[in-house]
GUMI-430215 format. One line per 10 residues: number of its first residue (from 1); for each residue x negated, y negated, z of N, C-alpha, C, O. Coordinates in steps of 0.1 Angstrom, whole numbers. Each point is the difference from the previous one (the first is absolute). Layout:
<nodes>
NUM> X Y Z X Y Z X Y Z X Y Z  ...
</nodes>
This chain:
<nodes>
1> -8 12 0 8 -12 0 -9 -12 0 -10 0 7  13 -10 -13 -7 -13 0 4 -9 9 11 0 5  -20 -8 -4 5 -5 16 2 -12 -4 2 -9 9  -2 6 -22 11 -15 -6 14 5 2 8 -9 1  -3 22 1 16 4 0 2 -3 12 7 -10 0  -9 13 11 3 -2 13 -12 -2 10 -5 9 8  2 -22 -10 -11 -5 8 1 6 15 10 3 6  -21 -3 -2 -3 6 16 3 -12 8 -9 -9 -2  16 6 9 1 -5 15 4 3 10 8 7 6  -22 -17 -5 -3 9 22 14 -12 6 1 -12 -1
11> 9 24 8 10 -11 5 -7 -7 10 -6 9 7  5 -22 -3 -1 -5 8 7 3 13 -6 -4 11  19 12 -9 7 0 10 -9 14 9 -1 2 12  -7 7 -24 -3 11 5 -9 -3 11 -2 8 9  -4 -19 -11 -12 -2 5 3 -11 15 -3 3 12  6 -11 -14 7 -10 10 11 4 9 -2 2 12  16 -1 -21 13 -1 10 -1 17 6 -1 12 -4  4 -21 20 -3 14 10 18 2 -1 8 -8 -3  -7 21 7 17 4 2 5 2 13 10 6 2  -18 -12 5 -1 -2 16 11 -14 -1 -2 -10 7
21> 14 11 -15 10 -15 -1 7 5 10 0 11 5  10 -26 0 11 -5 5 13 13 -5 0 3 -12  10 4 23 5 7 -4 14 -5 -9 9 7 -4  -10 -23 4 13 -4 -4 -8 0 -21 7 -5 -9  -18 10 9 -2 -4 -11 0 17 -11 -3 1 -12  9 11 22 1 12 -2 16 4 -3 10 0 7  -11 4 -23 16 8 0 6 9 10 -9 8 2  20 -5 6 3 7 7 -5 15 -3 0 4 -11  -4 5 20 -3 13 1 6 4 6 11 -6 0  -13 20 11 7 9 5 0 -9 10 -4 -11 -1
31> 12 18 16 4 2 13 -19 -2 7 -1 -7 10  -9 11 -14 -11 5 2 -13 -13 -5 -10 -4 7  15 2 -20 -9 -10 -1 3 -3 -12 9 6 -5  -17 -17 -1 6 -5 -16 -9 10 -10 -8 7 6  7 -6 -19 -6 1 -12 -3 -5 -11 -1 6 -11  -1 -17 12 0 -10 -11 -18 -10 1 -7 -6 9  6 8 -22 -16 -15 6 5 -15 -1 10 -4 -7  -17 -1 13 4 -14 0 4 -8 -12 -6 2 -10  20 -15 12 1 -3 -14 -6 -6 -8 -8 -7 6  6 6 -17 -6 -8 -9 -18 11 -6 -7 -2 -10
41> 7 12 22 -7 6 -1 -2 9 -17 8 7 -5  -24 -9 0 1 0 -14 -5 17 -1 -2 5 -11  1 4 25 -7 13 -1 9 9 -9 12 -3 1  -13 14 -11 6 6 -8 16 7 6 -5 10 4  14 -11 -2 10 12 2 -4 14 -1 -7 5 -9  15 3 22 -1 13 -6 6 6 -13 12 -3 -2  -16 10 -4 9 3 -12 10 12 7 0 6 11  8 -6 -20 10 11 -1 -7 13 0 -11 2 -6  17 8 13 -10 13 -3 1 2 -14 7 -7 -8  -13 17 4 -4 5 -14 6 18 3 -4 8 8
51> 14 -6 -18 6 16 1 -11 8 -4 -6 -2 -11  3 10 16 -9 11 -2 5 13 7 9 1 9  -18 9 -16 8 15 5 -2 0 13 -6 -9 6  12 21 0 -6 2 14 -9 3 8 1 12 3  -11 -17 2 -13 0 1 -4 21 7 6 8 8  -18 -6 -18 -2 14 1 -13 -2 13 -2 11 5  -3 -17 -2 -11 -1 6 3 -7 13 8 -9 -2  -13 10 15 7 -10 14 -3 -15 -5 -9 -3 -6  20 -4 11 8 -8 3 -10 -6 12 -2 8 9  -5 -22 -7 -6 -6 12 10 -11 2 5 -2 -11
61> -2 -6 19 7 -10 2 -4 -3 18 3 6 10  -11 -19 -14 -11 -3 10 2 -19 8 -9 -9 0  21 7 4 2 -13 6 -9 -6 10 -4 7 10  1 -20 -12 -15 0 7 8 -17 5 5 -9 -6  -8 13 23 8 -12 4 -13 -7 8 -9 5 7  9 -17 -10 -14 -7 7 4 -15 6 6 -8 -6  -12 6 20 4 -8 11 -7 -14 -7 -12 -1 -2  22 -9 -3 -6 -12 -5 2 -14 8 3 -11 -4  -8 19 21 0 -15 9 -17 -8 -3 -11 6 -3  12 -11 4 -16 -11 4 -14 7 -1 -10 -4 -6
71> 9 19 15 -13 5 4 0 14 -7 -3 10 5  8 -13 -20 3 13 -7 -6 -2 -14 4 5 -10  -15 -15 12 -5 -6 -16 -11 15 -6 0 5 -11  -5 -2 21 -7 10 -4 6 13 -4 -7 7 -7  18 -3 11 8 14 -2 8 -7 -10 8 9 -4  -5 -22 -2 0 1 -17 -5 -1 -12 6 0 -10  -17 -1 11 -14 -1 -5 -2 15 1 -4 2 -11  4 9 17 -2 10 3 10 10 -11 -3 9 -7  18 -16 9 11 8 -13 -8 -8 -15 -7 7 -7  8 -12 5 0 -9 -11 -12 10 -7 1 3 -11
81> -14 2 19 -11 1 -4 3 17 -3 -6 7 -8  16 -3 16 1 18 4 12 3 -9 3 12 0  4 -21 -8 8 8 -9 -2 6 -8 6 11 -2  -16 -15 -5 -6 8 -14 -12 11 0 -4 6 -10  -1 -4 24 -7 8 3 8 15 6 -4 12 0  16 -20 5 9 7 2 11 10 -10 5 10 4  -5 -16 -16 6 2 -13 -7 15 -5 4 11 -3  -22 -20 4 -13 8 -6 2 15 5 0 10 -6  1 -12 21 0 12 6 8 6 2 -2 8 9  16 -9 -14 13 11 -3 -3 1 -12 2 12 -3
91> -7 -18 -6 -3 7 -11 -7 10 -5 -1 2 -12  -5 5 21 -10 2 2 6 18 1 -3 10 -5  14 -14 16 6 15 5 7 6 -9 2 -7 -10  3 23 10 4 13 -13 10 3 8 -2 2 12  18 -3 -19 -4 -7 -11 3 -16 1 3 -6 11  -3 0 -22 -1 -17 2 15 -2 3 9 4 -8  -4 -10 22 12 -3 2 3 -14 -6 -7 -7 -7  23 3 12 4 -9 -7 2 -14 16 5 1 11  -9 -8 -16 -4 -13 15 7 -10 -6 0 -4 -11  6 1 25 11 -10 -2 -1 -8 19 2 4 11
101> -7 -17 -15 -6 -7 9 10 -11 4 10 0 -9  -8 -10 21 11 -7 8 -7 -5 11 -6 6 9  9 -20 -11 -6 -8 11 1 -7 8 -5 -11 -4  8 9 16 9 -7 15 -14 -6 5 -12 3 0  19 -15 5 -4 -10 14 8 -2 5 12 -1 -3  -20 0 16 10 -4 12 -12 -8 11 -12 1 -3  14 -6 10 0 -16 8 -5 -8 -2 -10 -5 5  19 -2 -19 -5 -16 -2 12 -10 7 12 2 -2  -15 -9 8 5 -9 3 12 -5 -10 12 -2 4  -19 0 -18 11 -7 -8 15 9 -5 10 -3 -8
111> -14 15 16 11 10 -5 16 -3 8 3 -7 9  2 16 -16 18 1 10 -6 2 13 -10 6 1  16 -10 8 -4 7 14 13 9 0 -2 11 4  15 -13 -8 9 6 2 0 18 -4 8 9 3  -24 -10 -14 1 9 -10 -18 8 9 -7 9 -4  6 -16 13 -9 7 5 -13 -4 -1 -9 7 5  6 -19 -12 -13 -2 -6 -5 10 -8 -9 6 4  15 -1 -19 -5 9 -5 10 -2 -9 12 -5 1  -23 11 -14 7 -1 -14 -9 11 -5 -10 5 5  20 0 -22 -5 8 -12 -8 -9 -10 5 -6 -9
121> -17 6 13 -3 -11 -17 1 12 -13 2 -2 -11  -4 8 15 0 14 -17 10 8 7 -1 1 12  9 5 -18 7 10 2 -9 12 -11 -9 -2 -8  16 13 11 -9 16 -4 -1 -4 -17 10 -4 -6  -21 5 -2 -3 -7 -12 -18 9 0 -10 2 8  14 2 -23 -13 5 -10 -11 -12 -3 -13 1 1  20 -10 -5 -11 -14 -8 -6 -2 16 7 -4 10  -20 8 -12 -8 2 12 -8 -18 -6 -12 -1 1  16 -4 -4 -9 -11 -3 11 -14 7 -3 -10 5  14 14 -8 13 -9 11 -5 0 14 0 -10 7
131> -4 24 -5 -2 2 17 -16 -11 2 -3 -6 11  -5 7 -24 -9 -4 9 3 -17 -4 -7 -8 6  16 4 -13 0 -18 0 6 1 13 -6 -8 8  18 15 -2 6 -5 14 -11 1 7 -1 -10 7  -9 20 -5 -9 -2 8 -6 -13 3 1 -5 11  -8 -1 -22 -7 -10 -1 7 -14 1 -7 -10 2  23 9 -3 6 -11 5 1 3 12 9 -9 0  -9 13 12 -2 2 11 -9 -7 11 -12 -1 -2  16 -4 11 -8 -10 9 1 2 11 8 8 1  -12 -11 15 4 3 11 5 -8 9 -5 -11 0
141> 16 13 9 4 -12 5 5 9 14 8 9 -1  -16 -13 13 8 -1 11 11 4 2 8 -7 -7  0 21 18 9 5 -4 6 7 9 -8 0 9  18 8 -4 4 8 6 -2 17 -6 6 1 -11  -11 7 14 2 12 -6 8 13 -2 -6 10 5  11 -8 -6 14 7 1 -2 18 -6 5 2 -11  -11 5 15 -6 13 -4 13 6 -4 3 1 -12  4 3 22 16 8 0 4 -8 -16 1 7 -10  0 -23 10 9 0 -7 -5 -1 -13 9 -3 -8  -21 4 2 -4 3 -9 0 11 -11 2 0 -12
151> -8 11 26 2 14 -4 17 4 -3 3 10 -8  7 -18 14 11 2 -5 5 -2 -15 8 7 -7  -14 -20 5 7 -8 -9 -8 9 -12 6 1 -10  -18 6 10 -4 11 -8 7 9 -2 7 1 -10  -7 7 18 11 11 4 14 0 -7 5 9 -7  2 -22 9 16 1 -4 2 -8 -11 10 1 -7  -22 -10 5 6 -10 -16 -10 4 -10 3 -3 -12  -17 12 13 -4 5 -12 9 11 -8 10 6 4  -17 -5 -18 11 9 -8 -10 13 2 -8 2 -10  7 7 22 -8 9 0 9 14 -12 12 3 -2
161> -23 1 -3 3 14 -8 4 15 7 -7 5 9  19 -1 -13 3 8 9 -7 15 -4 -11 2 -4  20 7 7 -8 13 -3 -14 3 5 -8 -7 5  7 20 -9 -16 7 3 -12 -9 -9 2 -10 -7  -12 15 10 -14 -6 -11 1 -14 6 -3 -8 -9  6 3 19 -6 -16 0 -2 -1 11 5 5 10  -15 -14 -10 -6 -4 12 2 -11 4 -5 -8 -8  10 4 15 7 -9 9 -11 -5 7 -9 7 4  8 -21 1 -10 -5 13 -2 -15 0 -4 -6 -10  8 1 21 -1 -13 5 -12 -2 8 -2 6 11
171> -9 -15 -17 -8 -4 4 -2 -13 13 -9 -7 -6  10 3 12 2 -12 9 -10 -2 9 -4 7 10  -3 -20 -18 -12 -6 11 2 -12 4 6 -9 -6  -15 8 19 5 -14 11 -9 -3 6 -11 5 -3  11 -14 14 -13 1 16 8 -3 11 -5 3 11  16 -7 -11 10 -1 10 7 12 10 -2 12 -2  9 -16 9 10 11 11 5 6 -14 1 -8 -9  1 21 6 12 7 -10 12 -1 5 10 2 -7  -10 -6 26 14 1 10 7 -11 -4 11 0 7  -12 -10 -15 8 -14 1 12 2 -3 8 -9 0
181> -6 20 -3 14 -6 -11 12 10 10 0 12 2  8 -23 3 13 7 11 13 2 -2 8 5 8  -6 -10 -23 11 2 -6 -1 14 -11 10 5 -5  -23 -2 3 -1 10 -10 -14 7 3 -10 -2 -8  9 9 18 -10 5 7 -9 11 -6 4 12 -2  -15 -15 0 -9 12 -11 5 13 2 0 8 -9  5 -3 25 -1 16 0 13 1 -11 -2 8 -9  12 -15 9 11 1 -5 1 1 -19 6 8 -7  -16 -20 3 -5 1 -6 -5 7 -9 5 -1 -12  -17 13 17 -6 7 -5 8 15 4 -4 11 -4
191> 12 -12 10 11 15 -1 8 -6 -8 6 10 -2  -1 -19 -6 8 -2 -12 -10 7 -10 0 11 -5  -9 -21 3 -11 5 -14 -1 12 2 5 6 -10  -11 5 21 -3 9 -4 12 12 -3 -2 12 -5  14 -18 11 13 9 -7 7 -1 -13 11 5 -4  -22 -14 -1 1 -4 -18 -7 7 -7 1 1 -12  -10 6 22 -16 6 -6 -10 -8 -4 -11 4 -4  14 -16 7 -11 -14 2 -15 4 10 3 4 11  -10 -4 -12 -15 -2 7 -2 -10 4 2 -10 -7  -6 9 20 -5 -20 4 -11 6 4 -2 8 9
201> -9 -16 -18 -14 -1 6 -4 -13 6 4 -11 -5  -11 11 15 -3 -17 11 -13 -7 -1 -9 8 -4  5 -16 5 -11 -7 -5 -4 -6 10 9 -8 4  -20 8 5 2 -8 8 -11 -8 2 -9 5 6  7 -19 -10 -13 -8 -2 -1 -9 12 5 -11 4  -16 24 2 -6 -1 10 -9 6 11 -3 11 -4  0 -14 11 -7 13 9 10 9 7 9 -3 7  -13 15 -11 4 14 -1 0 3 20 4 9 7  -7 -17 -6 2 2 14 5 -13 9 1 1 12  2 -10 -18 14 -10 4 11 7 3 5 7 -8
211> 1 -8 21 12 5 4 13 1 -10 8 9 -2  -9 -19 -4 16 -1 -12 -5 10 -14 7 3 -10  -18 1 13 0 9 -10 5 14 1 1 7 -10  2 -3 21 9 8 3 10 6 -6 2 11 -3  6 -25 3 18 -2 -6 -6 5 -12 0 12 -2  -5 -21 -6 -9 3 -14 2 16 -5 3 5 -10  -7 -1 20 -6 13 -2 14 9 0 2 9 -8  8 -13 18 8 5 3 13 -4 -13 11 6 -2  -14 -14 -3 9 -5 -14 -6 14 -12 8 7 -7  -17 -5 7 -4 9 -10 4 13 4 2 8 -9
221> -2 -2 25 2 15 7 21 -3 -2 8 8 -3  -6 -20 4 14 10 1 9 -2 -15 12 0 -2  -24 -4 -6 8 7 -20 -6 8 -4 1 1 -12  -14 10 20 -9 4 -11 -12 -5 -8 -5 6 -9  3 -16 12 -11 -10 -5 -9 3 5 -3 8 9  -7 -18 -18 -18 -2 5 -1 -10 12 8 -9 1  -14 10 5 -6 -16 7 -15 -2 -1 -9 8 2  8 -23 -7 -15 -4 0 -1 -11 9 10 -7 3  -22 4 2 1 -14 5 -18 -4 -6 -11 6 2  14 -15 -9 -11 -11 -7 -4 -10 7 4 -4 10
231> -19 -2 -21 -3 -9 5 0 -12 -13 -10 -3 -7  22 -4 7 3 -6 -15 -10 -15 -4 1 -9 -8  -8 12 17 -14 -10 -3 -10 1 -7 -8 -9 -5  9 27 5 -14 5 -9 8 -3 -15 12 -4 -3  -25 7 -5 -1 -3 -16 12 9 -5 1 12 1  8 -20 -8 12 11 -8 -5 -1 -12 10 -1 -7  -18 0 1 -4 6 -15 -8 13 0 -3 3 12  -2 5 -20 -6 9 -2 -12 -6 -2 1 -12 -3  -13 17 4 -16 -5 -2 1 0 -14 5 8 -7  -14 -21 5 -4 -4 -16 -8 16 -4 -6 6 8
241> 9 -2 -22 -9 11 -6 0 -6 -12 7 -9 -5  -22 17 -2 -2 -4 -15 10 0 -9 0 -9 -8  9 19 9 12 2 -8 10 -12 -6 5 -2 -11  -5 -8 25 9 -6 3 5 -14 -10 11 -4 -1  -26 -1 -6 4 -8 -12 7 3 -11 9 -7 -5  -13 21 -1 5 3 -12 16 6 3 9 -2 -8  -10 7 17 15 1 5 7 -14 -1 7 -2 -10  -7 -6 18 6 -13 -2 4 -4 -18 11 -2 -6  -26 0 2 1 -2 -14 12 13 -8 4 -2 -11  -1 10 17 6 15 -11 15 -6 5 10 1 -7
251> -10 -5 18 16 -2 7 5 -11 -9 11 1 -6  -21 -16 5 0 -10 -13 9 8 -9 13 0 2  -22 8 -13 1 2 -13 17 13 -1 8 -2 -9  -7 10 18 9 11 1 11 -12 -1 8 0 -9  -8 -5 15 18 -14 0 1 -5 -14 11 -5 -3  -22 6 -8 4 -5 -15 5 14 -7 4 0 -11  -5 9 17 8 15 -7 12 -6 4 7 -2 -10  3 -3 24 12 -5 1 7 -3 -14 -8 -3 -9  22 3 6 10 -5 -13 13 -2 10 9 8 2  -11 -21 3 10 -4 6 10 -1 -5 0 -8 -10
261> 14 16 16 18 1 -9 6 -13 8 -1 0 13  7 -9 -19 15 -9 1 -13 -10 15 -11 2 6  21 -11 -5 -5 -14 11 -1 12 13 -11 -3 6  12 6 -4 -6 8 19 -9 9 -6 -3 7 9  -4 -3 -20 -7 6 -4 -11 -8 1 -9 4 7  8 -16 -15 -8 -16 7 -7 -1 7 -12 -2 -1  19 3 11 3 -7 12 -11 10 8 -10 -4 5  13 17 -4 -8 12 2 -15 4 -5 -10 4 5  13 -5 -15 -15 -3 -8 -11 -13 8 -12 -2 2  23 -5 0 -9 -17 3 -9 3 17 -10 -4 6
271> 22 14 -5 1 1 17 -17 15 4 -9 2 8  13 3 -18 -13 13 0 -19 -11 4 -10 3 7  13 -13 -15 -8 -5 0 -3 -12 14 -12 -3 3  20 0 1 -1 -7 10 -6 7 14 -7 -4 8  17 19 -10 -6 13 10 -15 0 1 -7 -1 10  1 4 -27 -13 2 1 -6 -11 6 -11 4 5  13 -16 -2 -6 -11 1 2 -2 15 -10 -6 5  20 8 4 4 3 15 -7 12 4 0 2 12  -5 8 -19 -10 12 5 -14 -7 2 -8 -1 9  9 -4 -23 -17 -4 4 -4 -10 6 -11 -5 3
281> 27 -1 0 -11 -12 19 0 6 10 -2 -6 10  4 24 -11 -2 4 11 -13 9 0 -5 9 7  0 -15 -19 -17 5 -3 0 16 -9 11 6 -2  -20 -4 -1 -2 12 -9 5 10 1 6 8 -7  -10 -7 17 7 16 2 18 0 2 5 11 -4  3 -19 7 14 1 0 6 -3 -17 11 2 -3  -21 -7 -4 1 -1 -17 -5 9 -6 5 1 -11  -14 8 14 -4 12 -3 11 14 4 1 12 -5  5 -17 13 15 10 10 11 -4 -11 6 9 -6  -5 -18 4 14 -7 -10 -4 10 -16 8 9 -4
291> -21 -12 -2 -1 6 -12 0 14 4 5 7 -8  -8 -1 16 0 15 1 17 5 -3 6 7 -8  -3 -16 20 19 4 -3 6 -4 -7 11 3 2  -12 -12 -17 -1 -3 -10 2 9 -11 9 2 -8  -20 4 12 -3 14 -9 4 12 3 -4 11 -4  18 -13 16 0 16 4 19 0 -8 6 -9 -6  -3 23 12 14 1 -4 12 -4 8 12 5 -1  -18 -14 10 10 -6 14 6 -17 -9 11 -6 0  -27 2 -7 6 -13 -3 8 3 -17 -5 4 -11  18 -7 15 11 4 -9 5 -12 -4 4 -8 9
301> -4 5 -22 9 -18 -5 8 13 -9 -10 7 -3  16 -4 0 11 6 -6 10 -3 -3 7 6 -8  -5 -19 16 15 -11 -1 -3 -10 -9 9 -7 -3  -21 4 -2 -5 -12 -6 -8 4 -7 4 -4 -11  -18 11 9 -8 1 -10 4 13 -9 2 11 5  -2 -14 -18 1 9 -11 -5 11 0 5 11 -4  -23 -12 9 -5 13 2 4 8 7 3 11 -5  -1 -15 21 8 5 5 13 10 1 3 12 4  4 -25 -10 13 3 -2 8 10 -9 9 8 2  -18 -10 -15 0 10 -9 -3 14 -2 3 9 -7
311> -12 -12 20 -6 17 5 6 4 8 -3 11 4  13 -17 2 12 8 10 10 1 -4 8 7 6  -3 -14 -18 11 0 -8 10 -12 9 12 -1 -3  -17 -4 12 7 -12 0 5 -14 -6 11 -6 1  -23 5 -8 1 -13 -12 5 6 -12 -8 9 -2  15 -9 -7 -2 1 -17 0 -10 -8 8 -9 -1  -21 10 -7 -3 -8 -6 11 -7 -15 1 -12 -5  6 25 2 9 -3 -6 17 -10 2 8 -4 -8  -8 4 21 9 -6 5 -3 -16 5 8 -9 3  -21 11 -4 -6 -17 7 -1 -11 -10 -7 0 -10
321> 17 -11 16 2 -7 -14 -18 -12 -2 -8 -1 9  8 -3 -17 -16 -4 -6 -1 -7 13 -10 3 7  20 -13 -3 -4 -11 4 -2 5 17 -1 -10 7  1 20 0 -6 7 8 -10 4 -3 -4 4 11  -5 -3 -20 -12 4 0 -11 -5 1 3 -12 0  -17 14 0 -12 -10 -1 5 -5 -13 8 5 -8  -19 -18 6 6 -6 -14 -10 11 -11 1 1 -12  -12 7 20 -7 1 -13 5 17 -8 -6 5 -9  19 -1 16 8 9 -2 14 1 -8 6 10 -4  -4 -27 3 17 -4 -5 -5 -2 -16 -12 -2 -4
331> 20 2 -2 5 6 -14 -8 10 -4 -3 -1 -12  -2 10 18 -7 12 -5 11 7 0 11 -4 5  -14 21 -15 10 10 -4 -8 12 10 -12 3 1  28 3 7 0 0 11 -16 18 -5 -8 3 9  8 1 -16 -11 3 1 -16 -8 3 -9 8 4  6 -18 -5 -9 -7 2 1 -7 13 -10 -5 5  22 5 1 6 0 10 -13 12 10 -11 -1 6  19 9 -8 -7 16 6 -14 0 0 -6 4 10  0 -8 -20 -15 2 -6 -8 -12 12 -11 1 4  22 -12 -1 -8 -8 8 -1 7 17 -12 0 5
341> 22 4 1 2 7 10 -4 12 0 2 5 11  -10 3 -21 -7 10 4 -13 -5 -2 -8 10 2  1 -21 -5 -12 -6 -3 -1 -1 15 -5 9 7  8 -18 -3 3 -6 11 0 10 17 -5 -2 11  13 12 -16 -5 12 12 -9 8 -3 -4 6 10  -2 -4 -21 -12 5 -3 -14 -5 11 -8 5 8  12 -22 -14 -12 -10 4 1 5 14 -9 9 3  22 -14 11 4 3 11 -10 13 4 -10 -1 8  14 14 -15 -5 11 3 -16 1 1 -4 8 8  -3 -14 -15 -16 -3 0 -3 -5 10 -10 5 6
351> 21 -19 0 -7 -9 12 3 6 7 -8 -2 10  19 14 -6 2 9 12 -11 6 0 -9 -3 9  8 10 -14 -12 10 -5 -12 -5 8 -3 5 10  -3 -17 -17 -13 0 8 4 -11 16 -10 1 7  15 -5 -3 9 -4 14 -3 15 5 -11 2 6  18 4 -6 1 13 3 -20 4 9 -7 1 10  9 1 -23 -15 6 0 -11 -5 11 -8 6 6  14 -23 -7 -12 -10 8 6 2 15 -8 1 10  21 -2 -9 10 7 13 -6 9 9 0 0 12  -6 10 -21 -2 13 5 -14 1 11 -1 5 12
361> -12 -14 -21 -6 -9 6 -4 -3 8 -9 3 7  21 -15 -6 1 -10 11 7 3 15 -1 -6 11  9 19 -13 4 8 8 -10 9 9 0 4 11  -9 -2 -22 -12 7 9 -7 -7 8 -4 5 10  1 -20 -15 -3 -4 4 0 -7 19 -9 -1 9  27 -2 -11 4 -6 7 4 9 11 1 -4 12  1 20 -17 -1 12 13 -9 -1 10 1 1 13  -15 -6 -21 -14 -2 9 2 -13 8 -5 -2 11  11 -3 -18 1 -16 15 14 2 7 2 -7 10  7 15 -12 10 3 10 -7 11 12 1 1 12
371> -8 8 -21 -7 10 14 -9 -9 6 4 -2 12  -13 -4 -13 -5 -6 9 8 -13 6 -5 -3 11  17 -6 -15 7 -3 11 7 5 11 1 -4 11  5 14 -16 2 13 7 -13 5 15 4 7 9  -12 -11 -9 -9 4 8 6 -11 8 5 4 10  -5 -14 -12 3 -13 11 9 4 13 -1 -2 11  13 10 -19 10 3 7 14 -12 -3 11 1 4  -16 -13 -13 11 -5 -4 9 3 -8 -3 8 -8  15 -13 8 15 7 -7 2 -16 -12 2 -10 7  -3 9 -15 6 -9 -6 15 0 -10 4 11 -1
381> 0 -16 -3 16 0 -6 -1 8 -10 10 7 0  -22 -5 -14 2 8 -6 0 11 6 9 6 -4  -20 4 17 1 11 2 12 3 8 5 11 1  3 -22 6 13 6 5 10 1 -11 9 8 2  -8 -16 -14 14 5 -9 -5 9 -10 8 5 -8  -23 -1 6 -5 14 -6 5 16 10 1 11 -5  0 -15 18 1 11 4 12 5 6 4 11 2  2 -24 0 18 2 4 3 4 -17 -1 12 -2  4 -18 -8 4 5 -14 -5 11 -4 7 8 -7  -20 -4 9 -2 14 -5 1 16 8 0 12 -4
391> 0 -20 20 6 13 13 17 4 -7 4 11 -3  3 -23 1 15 3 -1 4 4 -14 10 6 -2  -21 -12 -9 1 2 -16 0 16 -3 5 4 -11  -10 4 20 -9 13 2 14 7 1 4 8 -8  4 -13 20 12 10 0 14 0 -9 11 5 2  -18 -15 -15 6 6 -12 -1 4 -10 6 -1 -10  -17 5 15 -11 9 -14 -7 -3 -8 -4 6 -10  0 -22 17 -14 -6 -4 -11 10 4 1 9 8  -14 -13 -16 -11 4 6 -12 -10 -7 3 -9 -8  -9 10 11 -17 -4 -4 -9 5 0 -3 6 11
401> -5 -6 -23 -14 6 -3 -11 -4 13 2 -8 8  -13 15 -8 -9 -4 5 -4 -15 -4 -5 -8 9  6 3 -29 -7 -6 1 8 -17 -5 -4 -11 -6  17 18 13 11 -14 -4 1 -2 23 8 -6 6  -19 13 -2 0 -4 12 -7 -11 9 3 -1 12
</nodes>
């Protein structure tokens, strides 16, 4: 695609406007908390799901609720940096499941109080690139924390998937009492989620031997969950490796294989690139995490790119009127049509290819500096949502290689 068709812009809102807003400036949500981003807010919409068969392989669906009062700058800086490393490494497991990611705050000040201080900024959504713009509008503000009612408003207002093969799990990290909330009390809480088949894993950023880490602890023992308690001060990127430029550079060039369909196709294309550009202020290694997941079979545009789309039989090319298409696609005969979109995933399949390869690498590499952090005895945020998602991923017939370990 030529980038005279749909010029790249970094939205300015992604980067600036925090969603830490006034709750009178939030569409109505549930009983629980609102779902909406702030108005005037320029971050992409979720799209509509996209129909596809019934997934043959497990099902992950992973809500990740994170405490956005004042002294929580570092535990977002910590998600922001751990989603794509996160991506990297379900991708990784046999066979490749299907991840569907959802994102809550709770104690900002500017929220409903009536609603608990807590909201949905993403509800359950594939465009893993939406999740990371909400991330990055995200800011911290002084707050009440409300554990119970968080874990609820996950619980009862996401669209969890029913049946066997899915894995279910609410992630929830904080530094506060988990006791605060008296209207909707964690134990109560976390016996709803887990008679949904919900998982609550607990996060607790702090010393592991602070009294309130307890509760913490006790939020994860009565759903079945992990408990970690961190220290969200240390470094949340992965250590710089050689790998790490050409990766960046491969994450670049893979976004011009994109053939963005109709205006939210745009908009999504514009938005892939702004992601890449929000990974790499969090230094090399969390842009080197982005192109890896890039290249795997988790990051899915199927709703919007032709390559994609076409390969899942969601798009047809025959049905898409010109003026939906890139321009350098419209008045072609719809064979030349085809000839462009298989050029085009051909190209894709090469930059996977050596991504892949350099992945493989940088993985070895990066084994050697997690074992020796590991000696320290410290827990940092990626080894607690590596090991809560792959303990619970396990009991539905995930596994991993030795060397996707």
């Amino acid at each position: 695609m030529s980038s005279s068709v749909f010029p790249r812009i970094f939205f300015p809102s992604i980067f600036a406007i925090s969603t830490c807003v006034p709750a009178s400036l939030l569409v109505a949500g549930s009983s629980l908390g609102a779902a909406a981003p702030p108005a005037g807010e320029s971050l992409p919409p979720v799209a509509p799901p996209v129909e596809s068969p019934a997934p043959t392989a497990p099902v992950v669906e992973l809500a990740i609720c994170l405490d956005v009062s004042g002294s929580m700058d570092g535990l977002l800086d910590g998600a922001r940096a751990r989603l794509w490393s996160l991506v990297s490494d379900l991708a990784t497991a046999t066979p490749t499941p299907s991840l569907k990611v959802a994102l809550l705050t709770f104690g900002c000040d500017a929220y409903d109080p009536t609603a608990g201080w807590t909201r949905i900024d993403a509800p359950f959504t594939d465009d893993l690139d939406l999740v990371s713009a909400r991330l990055f509008a995200l800011s911290t503000n002084g707050g009440t924390e409300l554990v119970g009612r968080v874990v609820a408003l996950a619980a009862r207002e996401l669209a969890w998937t029913p049946g066997e093969g899915v894995v279910r799990m609410i992630v929830v990290a904080g530094n506060e009492s988990a006791n605060q909330d008296q209207e909707v009390p964690y134990p109560s809480a976390c016996r709803e989620a887990i008679e949904r088949a919900i998982l609550v894993n607990s996060i607790f950023c702090g010393s592991p031997g602070d009294p309130i880490a307890a509760e913490w602890a006790d939020v994860a023992r009565r759903a079945d969950g992990q408990f970690v308690a961190i220290d969200q001060s240390r470094d949340v990127v992965d250590p710089p490796t050689p790998m790490d430029e050409e990766l960046a550079g491969l994450s670049a060039s893979i976004n011009e294989t994109y053939l963005a369909c109709g205006e939210q196709g745009a908009m999504r294309w514009q938005n892939q690139s702004a992601q890449d550009a929000n990974a790499l202020r969090l230094g090399s290694g969390a842009a080197a995490s982005r192109a890896s997941a890039k290249a795997s079979a988790l990051y899915d545009n199927r709703g919007w790119d032709l390559v994609d789309g076409c390969a899942a039989g969601t798009l047809d090319l025959a049905t898409i009127p010109d003026a939906d298409l890139p321009e350098e696609m419209r008045g072609k005969t719809l064979e030349e049509k085809r000839a462009i979109v298989e050029a085009k995933g051909k190209e894709r399949a090469e930059i996977r290819s050596r991504i892949e390869s350099l992945q493989k690498s940088r993985a070895e590499f990066i084994a050697a500096a997690r074992r020796a952090a590991a000696d320290s005895g410290a827990t940092s945020l990626d080894d607690a949502l590596r090991q809560a998602i792959r303990t619970q991923a396990t009991r539905a017939g995930l596994s991993w290689t030795k060397e996707g370990s």
